[in-house]
C-alpha positions as CSV (number, residue, x, y, z in Angstrom):
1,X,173.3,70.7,162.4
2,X,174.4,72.6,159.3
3,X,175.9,71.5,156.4
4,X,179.5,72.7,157.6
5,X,178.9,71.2,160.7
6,X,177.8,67.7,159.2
7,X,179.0,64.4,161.4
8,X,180.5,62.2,159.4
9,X,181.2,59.4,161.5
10,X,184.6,57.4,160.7
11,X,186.2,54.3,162.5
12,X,189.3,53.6,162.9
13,X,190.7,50.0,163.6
14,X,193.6,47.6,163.3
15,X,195.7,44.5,163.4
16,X,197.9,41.8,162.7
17,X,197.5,40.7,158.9
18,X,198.2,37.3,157.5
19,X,200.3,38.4,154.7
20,X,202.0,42.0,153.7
21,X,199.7,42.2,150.5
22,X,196.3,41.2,152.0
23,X,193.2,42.3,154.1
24,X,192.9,39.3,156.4
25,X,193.8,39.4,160.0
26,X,195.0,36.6,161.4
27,X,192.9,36.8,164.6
28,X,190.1,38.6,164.3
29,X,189.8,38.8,168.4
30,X,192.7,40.7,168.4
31,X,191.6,43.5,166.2
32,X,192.3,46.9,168.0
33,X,189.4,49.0,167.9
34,X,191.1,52.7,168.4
35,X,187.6,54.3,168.5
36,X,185.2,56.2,166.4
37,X,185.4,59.9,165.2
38,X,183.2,62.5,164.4
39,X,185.1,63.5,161.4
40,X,187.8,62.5,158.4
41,X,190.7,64.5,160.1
42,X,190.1,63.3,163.6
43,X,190.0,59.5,162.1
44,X,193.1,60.2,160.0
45,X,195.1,61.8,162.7
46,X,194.2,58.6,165.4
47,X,195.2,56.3,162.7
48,X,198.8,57.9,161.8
49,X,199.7,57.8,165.7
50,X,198.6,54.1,165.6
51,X,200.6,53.0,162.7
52,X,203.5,55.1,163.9
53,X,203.6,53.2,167.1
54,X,203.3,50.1,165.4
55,X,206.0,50.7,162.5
56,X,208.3,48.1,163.8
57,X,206.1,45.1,162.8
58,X,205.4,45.1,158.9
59,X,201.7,43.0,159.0
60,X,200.2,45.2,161.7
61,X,198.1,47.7,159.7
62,X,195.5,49.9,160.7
63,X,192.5,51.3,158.8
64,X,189.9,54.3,158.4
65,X,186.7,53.1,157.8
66,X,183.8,55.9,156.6
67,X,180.9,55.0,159.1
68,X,178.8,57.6,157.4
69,X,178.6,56.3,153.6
70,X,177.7,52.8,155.0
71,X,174.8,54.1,156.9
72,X,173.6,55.9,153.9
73,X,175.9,55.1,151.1
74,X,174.1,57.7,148.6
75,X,174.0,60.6,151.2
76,X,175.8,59.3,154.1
77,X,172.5,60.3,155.8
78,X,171.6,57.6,158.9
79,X,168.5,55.4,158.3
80,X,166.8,54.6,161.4
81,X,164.0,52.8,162.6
């Protein structure tokens, strides 16, 4: 794969917080797992149509999380065994 072509894994997932300013959910079994993408813009596009269709309630939040720089956080590289 070349350089340009590079997967950079990203995740992107939500839910129900416990308060506006926070990062806790309040039920961690509920957490909506909208899948995983192979790069930045796929990630960022799935999570704007999630948080668009959830406008309406304030503490339901959904977040991008880079896959690829916590497999490898000084390359983004996967380490495998």
């Amino acid at each position: 794969m070349t350089e340009t072509n590079k997967q950079l894994p990203h995740l992107v997932f939500g839910g129900e917080l416990t308060t506006l300013d926070g990062t806790e959910f309040k039920d961690l079994s509920k957490l909506d797992i909208v899948g995983i993408y192979p790069d930045y813009a796929s990630a960022a596009a799935a999570w704007k149509a999630k948080a668009q269709q959830t406008v309406d309630n304030a503490l339901m939040r959904y977040f991008v999380v880079h896959l690829h720089r916590l497999l490898d956080p000084e390359t983004g590289k996967v380490q495998g065994g």
